[in-house]
C-alpha positions, 0 to 999 in steps of 0.5 A, spaced: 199 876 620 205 872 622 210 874 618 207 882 619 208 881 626 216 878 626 216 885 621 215 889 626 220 888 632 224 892 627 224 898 630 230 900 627 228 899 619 221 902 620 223 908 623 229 909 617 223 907 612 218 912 615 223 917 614 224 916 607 218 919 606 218 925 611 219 932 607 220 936 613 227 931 617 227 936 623 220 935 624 220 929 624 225 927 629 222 932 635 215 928 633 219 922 634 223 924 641 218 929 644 212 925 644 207 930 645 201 929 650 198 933 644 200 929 638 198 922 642 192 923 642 190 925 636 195 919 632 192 913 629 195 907 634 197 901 631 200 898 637 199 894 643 201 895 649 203 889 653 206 890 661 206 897 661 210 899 655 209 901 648 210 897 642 210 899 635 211 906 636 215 906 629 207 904 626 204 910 630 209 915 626 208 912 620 200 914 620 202 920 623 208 922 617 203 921 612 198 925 614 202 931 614 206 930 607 203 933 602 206 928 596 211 922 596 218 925 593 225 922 594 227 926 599 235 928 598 239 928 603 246 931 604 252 927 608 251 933 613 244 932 615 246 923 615 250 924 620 246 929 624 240 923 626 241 920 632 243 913 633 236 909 634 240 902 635 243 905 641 238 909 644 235 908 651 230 914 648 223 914 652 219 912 646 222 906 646 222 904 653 216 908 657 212 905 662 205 907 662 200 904 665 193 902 661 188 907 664 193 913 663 195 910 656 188 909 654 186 916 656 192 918 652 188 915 646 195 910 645 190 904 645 182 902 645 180 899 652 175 895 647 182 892 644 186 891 649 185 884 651 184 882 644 191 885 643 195 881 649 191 875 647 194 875 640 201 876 643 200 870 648 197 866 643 204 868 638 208 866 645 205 859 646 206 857 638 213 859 637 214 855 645 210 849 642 215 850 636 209 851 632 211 858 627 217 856 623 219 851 627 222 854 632 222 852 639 222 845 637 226 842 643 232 838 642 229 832 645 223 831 641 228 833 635 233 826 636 226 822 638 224 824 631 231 823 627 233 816 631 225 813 628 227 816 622 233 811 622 229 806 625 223 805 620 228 805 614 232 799 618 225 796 617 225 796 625 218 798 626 216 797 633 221 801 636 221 807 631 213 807 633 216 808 640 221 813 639 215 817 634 211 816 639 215 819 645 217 825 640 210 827 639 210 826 647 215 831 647 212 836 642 204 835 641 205 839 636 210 838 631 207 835 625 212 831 622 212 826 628 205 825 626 207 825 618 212 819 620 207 815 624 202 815 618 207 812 613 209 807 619 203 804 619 201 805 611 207 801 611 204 795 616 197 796 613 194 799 618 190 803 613 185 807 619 191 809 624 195 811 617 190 816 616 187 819 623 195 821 624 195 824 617 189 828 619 193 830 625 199 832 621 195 836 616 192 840 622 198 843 624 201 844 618 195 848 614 198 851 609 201 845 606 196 843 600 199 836 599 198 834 606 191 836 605 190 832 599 194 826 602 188 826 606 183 827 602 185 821 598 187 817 605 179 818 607 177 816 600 180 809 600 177 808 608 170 811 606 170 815 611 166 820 606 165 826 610 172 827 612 174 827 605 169 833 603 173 836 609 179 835 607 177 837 600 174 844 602 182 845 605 184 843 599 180 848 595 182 854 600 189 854 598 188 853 590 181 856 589 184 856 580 186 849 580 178 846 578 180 839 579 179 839 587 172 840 586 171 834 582 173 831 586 169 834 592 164 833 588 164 825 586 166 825 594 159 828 597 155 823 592 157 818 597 154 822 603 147 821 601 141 825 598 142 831 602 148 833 600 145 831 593 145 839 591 152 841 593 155 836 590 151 838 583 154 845 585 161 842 583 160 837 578 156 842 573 162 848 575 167 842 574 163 840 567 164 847 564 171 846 564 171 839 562 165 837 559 168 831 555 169 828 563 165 821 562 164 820 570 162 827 572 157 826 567 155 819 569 155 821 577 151 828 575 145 823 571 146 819 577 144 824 582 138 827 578 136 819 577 136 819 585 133 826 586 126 823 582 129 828 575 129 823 570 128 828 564 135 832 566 138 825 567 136 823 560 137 830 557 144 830 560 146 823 558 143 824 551 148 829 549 153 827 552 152 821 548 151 826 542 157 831 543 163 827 546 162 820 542 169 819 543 168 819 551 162 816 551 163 808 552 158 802 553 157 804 561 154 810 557 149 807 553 147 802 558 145 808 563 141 812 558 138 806 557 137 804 565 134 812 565 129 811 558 126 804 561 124 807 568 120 813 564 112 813 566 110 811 559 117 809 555 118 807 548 121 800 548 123 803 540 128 808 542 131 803 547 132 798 542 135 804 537 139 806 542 142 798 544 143 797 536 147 804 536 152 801 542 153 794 538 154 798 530 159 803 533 162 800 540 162 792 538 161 792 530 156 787 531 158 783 536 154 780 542 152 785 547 155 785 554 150 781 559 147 788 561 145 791 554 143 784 553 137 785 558 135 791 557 134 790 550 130 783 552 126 787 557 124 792 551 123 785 547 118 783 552 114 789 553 114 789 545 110 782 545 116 780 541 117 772 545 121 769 541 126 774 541 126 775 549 126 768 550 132 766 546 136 773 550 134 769 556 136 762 555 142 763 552 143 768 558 141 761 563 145 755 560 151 760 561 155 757 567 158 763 568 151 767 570 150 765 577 145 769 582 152 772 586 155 775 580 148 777 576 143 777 581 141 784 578 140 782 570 136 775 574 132 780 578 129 784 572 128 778 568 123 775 572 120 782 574 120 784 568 116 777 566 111 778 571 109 785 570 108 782 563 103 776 566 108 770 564 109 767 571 111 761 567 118 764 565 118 769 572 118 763 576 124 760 572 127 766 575 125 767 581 126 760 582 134 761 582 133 767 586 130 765 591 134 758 592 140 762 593 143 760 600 143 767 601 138 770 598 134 776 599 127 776 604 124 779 598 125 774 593 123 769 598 116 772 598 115 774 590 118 766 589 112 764 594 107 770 592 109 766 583 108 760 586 101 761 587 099 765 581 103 760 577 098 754 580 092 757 581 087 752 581 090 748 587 091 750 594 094 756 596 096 753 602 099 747 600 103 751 594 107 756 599 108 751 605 111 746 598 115 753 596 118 755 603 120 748 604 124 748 597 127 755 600 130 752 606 132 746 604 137 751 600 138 757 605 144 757 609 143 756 616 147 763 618 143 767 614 140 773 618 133 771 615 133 764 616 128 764 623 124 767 619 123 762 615 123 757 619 118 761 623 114 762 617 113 756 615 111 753 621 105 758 621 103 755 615 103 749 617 099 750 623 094 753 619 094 748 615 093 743 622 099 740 621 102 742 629 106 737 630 110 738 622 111 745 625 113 742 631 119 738 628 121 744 624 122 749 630 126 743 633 131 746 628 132 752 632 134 748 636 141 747 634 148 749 635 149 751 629 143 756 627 141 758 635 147 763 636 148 766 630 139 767 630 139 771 636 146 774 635 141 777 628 136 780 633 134 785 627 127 783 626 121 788 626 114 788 631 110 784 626 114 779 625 115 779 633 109 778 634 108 772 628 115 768 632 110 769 638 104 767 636 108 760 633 111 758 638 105 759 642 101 756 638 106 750 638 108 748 646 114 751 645 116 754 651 123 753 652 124 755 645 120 761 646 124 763 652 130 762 649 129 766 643 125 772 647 128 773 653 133 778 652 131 781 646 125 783 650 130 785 657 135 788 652 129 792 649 125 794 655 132 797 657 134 801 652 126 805 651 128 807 658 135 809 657 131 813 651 127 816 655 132 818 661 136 821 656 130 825 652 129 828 660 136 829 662 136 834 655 130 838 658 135 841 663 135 836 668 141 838 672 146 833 672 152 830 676 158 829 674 161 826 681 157 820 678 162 815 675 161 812 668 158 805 668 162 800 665 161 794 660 158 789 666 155 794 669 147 793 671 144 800 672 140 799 678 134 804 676 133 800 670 133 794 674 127 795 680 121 800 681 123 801 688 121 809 689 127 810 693 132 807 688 128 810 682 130 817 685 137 816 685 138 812 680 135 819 676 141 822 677 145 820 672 147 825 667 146 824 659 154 823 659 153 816 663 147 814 659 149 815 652 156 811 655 152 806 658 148 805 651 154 804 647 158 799 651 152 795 653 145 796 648 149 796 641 146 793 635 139 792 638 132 794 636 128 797 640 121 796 640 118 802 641 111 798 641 113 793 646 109 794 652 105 801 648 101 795 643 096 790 646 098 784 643 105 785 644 103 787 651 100 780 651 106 776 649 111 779 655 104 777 659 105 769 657 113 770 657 113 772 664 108 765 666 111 761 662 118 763 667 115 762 673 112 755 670 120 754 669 121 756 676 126 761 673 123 767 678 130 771 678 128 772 670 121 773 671 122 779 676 126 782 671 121 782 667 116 784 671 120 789 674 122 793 668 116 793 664 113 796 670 118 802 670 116 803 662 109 804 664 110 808 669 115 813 666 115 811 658 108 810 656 104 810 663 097 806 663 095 804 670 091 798 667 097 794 663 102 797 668 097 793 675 096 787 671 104 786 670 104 788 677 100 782 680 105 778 676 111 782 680 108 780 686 107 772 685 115 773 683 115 776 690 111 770 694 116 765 690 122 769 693 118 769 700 117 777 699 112 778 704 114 786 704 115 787 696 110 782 694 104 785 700 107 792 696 105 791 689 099 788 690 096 794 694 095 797 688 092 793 683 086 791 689 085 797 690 082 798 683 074 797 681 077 791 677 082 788 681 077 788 688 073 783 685 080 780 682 080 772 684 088 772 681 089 778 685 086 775 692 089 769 691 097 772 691 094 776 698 092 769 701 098 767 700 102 773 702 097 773 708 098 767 710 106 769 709 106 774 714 102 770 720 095 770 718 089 774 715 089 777 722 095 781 721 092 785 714 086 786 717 085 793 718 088 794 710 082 789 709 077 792 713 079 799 710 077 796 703 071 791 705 068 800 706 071 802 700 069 796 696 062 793 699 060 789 694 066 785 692 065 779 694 073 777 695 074 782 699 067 780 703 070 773 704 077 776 707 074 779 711 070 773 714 076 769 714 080 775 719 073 775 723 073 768 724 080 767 725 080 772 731 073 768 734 068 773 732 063 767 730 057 772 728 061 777 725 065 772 721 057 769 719 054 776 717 061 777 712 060 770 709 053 771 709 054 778 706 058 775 700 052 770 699 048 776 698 053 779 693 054 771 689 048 766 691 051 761 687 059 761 688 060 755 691 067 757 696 061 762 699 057 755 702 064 751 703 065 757 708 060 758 712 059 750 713 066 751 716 064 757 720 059 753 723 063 746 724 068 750 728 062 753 732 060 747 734 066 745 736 067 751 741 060 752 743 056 747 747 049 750 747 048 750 741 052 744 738 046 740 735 044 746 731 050 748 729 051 741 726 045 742 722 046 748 719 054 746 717 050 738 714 045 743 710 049 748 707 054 742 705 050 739 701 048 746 698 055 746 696 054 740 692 049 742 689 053 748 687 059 744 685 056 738 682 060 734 686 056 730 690 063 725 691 066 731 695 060 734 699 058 727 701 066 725 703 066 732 707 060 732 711 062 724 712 068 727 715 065 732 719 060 726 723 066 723 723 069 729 727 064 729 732 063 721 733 057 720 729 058 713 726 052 712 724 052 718 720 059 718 717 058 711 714 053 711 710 056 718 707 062 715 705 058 709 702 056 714 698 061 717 696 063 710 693 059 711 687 062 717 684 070 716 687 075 710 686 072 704 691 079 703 693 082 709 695 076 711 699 076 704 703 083 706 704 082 712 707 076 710 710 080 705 714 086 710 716 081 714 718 077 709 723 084 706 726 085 714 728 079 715 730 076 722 733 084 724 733 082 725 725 083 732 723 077 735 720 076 734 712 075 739 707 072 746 709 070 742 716 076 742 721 074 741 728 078 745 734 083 750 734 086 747 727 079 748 724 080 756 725 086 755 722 084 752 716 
C-alpha cells in the first residue's frame, strides 16, 4: 500500500500510461481538460481529497477510459499526433490544481462523505511516519543519524557504557528507528544482560515488521528467557511472512507445550501439521505422546510412540523406548510382559547386551515386582543403592518409584528402605515426609503408632536443613505429637527451636502455609504456653492477610462500576492505607475513594508473595485464634498491635464477610485496646453496640470495660441517660440493673438505687456482688441519714452476712462488717469480727492490719463494699 501510495504522486506517467490504452487520443484529452460536471459524476473515484484539492485524478481517468474502450490495442501513433498533446509536466490546468471544497465535491460524486475521514487519516498517518523516519528511512534526523553511528564505533572499541548513552540518546532523537534498538539489544547480549538484550530486540522487531530474521531472533531470544508466550507471538510473526517454510510451526508448537494445558490443542495443531512433513522427527514425537499423556489420552500417546518406534528405527533411541515404557505401565491393567519385551528390545538393538541406563533399569524392576519375580528386583535395587553415584538430588525420581512401587506391592520392609533415603534428604519434599512416617507405622504395627511417628520425625529433622520452606511444619508436627503423647515440655524444648537466628527469618519469610496447617501451628503453641513465639510467627501473617481480603474486596466493588478518582495519588511502598487501617465511618468513606489502579499499585508494592486466608476471619476456629492473638497482645501491653488487629478484622465483617456476632466480640476487644489508650470517646463508641444486643446486655465482659470507660469519663453519672435508655430496653438484665443503682446511688437517690439493686436481686438471688451492693447502699445510708441509722446498719450487717454465704468466704464477710463497726465506732462489735476472721486468714497480716487501723481510728476509710461518707458514694 505504501509503495502503491508513493506510485501515485506520479501524475505525469500515470496519465502517459493511461494513454497507451485509449482508442480514441482526442477524446481522451477533452475528458482530461474539460472535466465535465456530467462526467464527474458518473466517474468511479479512486482519490481523496486533502485541503480542498483533488488528487489522484490521473486514477479517475484510468477507471473511466476503461469503461469506454471496447478492447485492448496498441494504439499507433504518428510523430504528428505526439507532438500535438500537451505538456502535462508544465501545465497549471484546473484538473490538476482545482480548489474545491468537501460539501460541493461530494455532491460532485468526487469522494464518499463516509471515506473522507478515513482518507485524511491515512494521509496523515503517511505523513507521521515518513517524519518519524519510519518508511524507507526517510526522515531520520541527522542528529539521531551521528548518535548512532559514534555508538557503533564505541561498542566496538569495547567502550560499552558510553555507546549505551550515545544509543540511548539516538532513540531519544528518533523513538522509531530500529536500528538503535538493534544496537542495544547486541550491547547488552555482549554484557549478558540476557532480559533487556530481548525487550530492545522485540522493540526493534516491532518497527521493522517485514523483516523475518528479527523476528526469529526474537523468538529464540524469548525461548532462552522462557518467556513462553512471547515466543509463540513472535513465531505467529514469523509464519506470516514465510507461511511455506513448515520448520517455524515446529517450533511454535514445541513453544506452546510450555504455556500449559489450554494450550495443548494448538500446539497438537502444528505438531501433527509439521509431523506430515517430517515424520521421522523424534522430538515432535516425543513432545506430541507427552501432550496426549498430560491430556489423559494414554491409547494415542502409545499408538504414537509405538509406530514411531516400528517405522523410523534408525530415529528412535533409548529416550524413545523409555517413554513407551513410562506410557505402558500407567495403563489401568497393564501388561508387566510386554514391558519387559519391550526394555529387552532396547538392550538387543541399542546396547547389544550391555547394561541398561538407571531409567530402564527401574521400570524393568518395576515390571519384575509386580511379576512376583523378587529376586530379580531385589538385586536391580541394590546394585542400583551401593552405586555412590546414585543420590537422592540427582535420582530422586527412580528412588520415588522404587518405594512406591514396593509399597503398592505390600513390601514395606524394601519401601522404607527407600523412603528412608527420600525422606532424609535435607531438602526433601513434605510428602515424603509423611509417606516415610505413614511406612514406618505400616512396617511396625505391633508397637505404638504414636512412639513410631514421633521417633520417624525426630530422625527427619535431624537430617532436614533448617532453611527448608517446610521445616516449621515439621517442628510444629512433631511437637502436636508429643503433646498427644503428654510429653509438653519435650515439645516445648523443640519449639524453642523457632526461636533461633538461623530458622526465624527464613520461616516467616516462607509464610506459605494453608489454613489447616494454620490453625494446627496455633493450636501447638497454645497448647504449649508459647505466647511470645505465637505472636511472633502470627502477627503479620495475620495483619498482612486481613489487608489483603479487604484490598480483594475493594477492587471486586471498585470493578462493578464505582466511580474512581484519578487525582488520587498512588500509595507508595511504605505507605499504609488508612481505610484499611481503622473502622471509623468517616475515614471508611473516604478511604473508599480509591480507584482500582491504586489498589492493584498498592498490592504489588506492599502485599507480594503473601497468602491469603480466605477463611481467617469466615471459619469459627480461625476466628478463635485471632480472638486468643489479641488477649495475648494486650497481656504483652502491646496495645498499638492489638488495635490493629482488632480494627481490621472488624472491617473485614463488615465489608468481606459481614457477621454481627464475630464482628461485636472483636469489638469488645477493640474497646479494651481503646480504655488501655485512654480512649474514652472511641472505646465509649465500640462498646455501644455489642451492649446493645440480647447477648451482650447480660455480658459481664462487656459491662465490665463500660465501668472502666464510665469511670474514665467522670462517673457512672455521666452515662446515665444511655443506661436508663437500655435498663428500659433490656429490664431483666442484671448488669444493666446494677448499673443503673450505682448511677442512682451516686446522685444520692437512696430509694431509687435500692429498688434497682433489689430489682437485680430479683432477676439473680444468688449473685453474691447483688448482696455486696446493697449492704453498701445501706452503710452509706446510715452515714447521711440520722433518723434511721440503727436500722440502716442492721440491714447492711444482714446482708453482709448473706454475702458470705453466697461467697463461701466467711474471712471476707466477717472483715468487711468489722470494718463497717469500726467505721461507726463500734469496737465492741469490730473486734470480735476480725477475731473471727482470724481463723480463715494469715494471723499475721490481719493483726497487722488491725493495728493500723486502730492507730487511725474513725479516720479509717470504709473496707470492702462498706465506706462510709462521700468516699463510700464514690466507691
Amino acid at each position: 500500500g505504501e509503495e502503491r501510495e508513493d506510485d501515485e504522486d506520479d501524475v505525469e506517467d500515470q496519465i502517459g500510461r493511461f494513454l497507451d490504452y485509449a482508442e480514441d487520443i482526442p477524446t481522451a484529452l477533452k475528458d482530461l481538460t474539460g472535466l465535465s460536471m456530467e462526467v464527474a459524476q458518473n466517474m468511479s473515484m479512486g482519490g481523496y481529497l486533502h485541503g480542498g484539492k483533488v488528487r489522484n485524478l490521473s486514477q479517475t481517468v484510468q477507471g473511466k477510459l476503461r469503461k469506454t474502450r471496447s478492447s485492448r490495442r496498441e494504439l499507433s501513433q504518428s510523430p504528428e499526433q505526439v507532438e500535438a498533446l500537451p505538456d502535462f509536466s508544465d501545465s497549471e490546468s484546473d484538473y490538476q490544481e482545482d480548489e474545491w471544497d468537501d460539501a460541493q465535491a461530494e455532491a460532485m460524486g468526487l469522494t464518499p462523505a463516509a471515506n473522507r475521514r478515513a482518507e485524511k487519516r491515512r494521509h496523515s498517518n503517511k505523513l507521521k511516519r515518513l517524519q518519524a523516519g519510519k518508511s524507507k528511512g526517510y526522515g531520520m534526523p541527522e542528529q539521531a543519524v551521528e548518535m548512532l553511528g559514534s555508538g557503533n564505533m564505541m561498542y566496538v572499541a569495547g567502550n560499552y557504557q558510553e555507546a549505551e548513552k550515545m544509543f540511548m540518546d539516538c532513540i531519544r532523537q528518533a523513538p522509531s528507528f530500529p536500528d538503535a534498538y538493534s544496537s542495544l539489544s547486541r550491547l547488552y547480549e555482549e554484557t549478558g544482560d540476557a532480559m533487556k538484550s530481548m525487550n530492545f530486540l522485540m522493540a526493534a522487531a516491532f518497527f521493522t515488521k517485514k523483516d523475518a530474521e528479527i523476528w526469529k531472533d526474537c523468538a529464540r531470544k524469548s525461548r532462552e528467557n522462557l518467556a513462553h508466550r512471547q515466543a509463540v507471538f513472535c513465531y505467529n510473526q514469523v509464519i506470516r511472512r514465510e507461511k511455506d517454510v513448515p520448520q517455524w510451526r515446529r517450533e511454535r508448537g514445541l513453544t506452546m507445550v510450555n504455556l500449559g494445558l489450554t494450550h495443548y490443542k494448538k500446539a497438537l495443531v502444528d505438531l501433527r501439521e509439521y509431523n506430515k512433513v517430517a515424520p521421522d522427527d523424534s522430538e515432535v514425537v516425543e513432545c506430541m505422546a507427552r501432550v496426549y499423556d498430560e491430556m489423559s489420552n494414554i491409547d494415542e500417546a502409545i499408538q504414537i510412540m509405538d509406530s514411531f518406534i516400528k517405522g523410523h528405527p534408525e530415529q528412535a533411541g533409548l529416550t524413545s523406548f523409555n517413554i513407551l515404557a513410562e506410557l505402558l505401565m500407567k495403563k489401568d491393567n497393564p501388561d508387566w510382559h510386554q514391558i519387559v519385551e519391550l526394555i529387552n528390545k532396547a538392550r538387543r538393538e541399542y546396547l547389544h547386551g550391555s547394561q541398561l541406563p538407571i531409567e530402564l533399569e527401574s521400570k524393568e524392576a518395576v515390571a519384575f515386582i509386580n511379576m512376583d519375580k523378587k529376586e530379580l528386583s531385589d538385586e536391580i535395587a541394590s546394585r542400583f543403592l551401593e552405586n555412590p553415584m546414585h543420590t537422592v538430588e540427582a535420582y530422586e525420581d527412580v528412588f520415588k518409584l522404587f518405594a512406591e512401587s514396593y509399597r503398592a506391592s505390600g513390601m514395606h520392609e524394601a519401601a522404607l528402605v527407600f523412603y528412608e533415603r527420600l525422606a532424609c534428604y535435607p531438602w526433601s519434599v513434605a510428602s515424603h515426609w509423611k509417606s516415610y512416617v505413614e511406612v514406618c507405622n505400616l512396617v511396625n504395627q505391633s508397637s505404638d503408632s504414636l512412639v513410631e511417628e514421633i521417633s520417624a520425625w525426630k530422625k527427619i529433622l535431624e537430617h532436614a536443613s533448617k532453611h527448608h520452606p517446610n521445616y516449621v511444619d515439621a517442628v510444629v508436627e512433631l511437637a502436636d505429637l508429643l503433646t498427644q503423647h503428654g510429653d509438653t515440655s519435650e515439645a516445648m524444648q523443640f519449639l524453642d527451636i523457632l526461636q533461633d537466628e538461623e530458622v526465624r527469618p527464613y520461616a516467616v519469610e516462607n509464610w506459605t502455609v494453608d489454613e489447616m496447617t494454620y490453625l494446627k501451628r496455633a493450636k501447638v503453641f497454645i497448647a504449649c504456653q508459647k505466647d511470645q513465639l505465637y505472636v511472633q510467627y502470627f502477627l503479620n501473617p495475620v495483619i498482612k492477610s486481613l489487608r489483603l481480603i479487604l484490598l480483594h474486596a475493594e477492587i471486586s466493588k471498585t470493578r462493578k462500576g464505582r466511580k474512581s478518582h484519578g487525582d488520587e495519588a498512588l500509595p507508595s511502598a511504605g505507605d499504609d492505607l488508612v481505610v484499611w487501617e481503622t473502622s471509623d465511618e468517616k475515614r471508611r468513606k473516604r478511604g473508599t475513594d480509591v480507584d482500582a489502579f491504586a489498589i492493584d499499585h498498592a498490592i504489588s508494592l506492599q502485599m507480594a508473595d503473601v497468602p491469603v486466608f480466605e477463611n481467617l476471619v469466615r471459619d469459627r476456629k480461625n476466628f478463635d485464634t485471632i480472638l486468643h492473638l489479641v488477649k495475648i497482645l494486650l497481656e504483652m501491653d502491646a496495645v498499638a498491635d492489638a488495635f490493629m488487629v482488632c480494627d481490621l478484622t472488624v472491617t473485614v465483617l463488615a465489608r468481606k464477610h459481614p457477621n454481627k456476632e464475630r464482628r461485636d466480640l472483636m469489638k469488645i476487644q477493640l474497646a479494651e485496646c481503646c480504655c488501655r489508650m485512654r480512649d474514652w470517646s472511641n472505646a465509649l463508641k465500640h462498646i455501644k453496640g455489642p451492649a446493645d444486643t440480647p447477648a451482650g446486655s447480660v455480658s459481664p465482659q462487656v459491662w465490665n470495660i463500660f465501668t472502666k470507660i464510665a469511670i474514665g469519663v467522670g462517673g457512672v453519672r455521666q452515662t446515665s441517660k444511655y443506661i436508663t435508655s437500655m435498663r428500659k430496653k433490656y429490664p431483666h438484665s442484671l448488669p444493666i440493673a446494677l448499673m443503673n443503682g450505682h448511677a442512682k446511688l451516686q446522685a444520692n437517690e437512696y430509694g431509687a438505687a435500692l429498688g434497682e439493686y433489689l430489682d437485680a436481686h430479683r432477676i439473680n438471688p444468688d449473685e453474691p456482688l447483688v448482696k455486696l451492693c446493697i449492704s453498701n447502699l445501706f452503710t452509706n445510708f446510715a452515714c447521711d441519714s440520722k433518723h434511721c441509722r440503727d436500722l440502716a446498719l442492721v440491714h447492711a450487717f444482714a446482708w453482709m452476712q448473706e454475702y458470705g454465704r453466697a461467697t463461701g468466704n466467711a474471712a471476707e464477710a466477717a472483715y468487711n462488717a468489722g470494718r463497717i463497726a469500726q467505721q461507726f465506732s463500734m469496737q465492741h462489735l469490730a473486734l470480735p469480727l476480725y477475731r473471727e476472721s482470724l481463723h480463715h486468714l494469715d494471723a499475721q497480716r490481719v493483726e497487722e492490719e488491725m493495728a493500723e487501723l486502730m492507730d487511725a481510728g474513725t479516720r479509717g476509710k470504709g473496707g470492702r463494699g462498706g465506706r462510709g461518707g462521700k468516699d463510700g458514694k464514690d466507691g
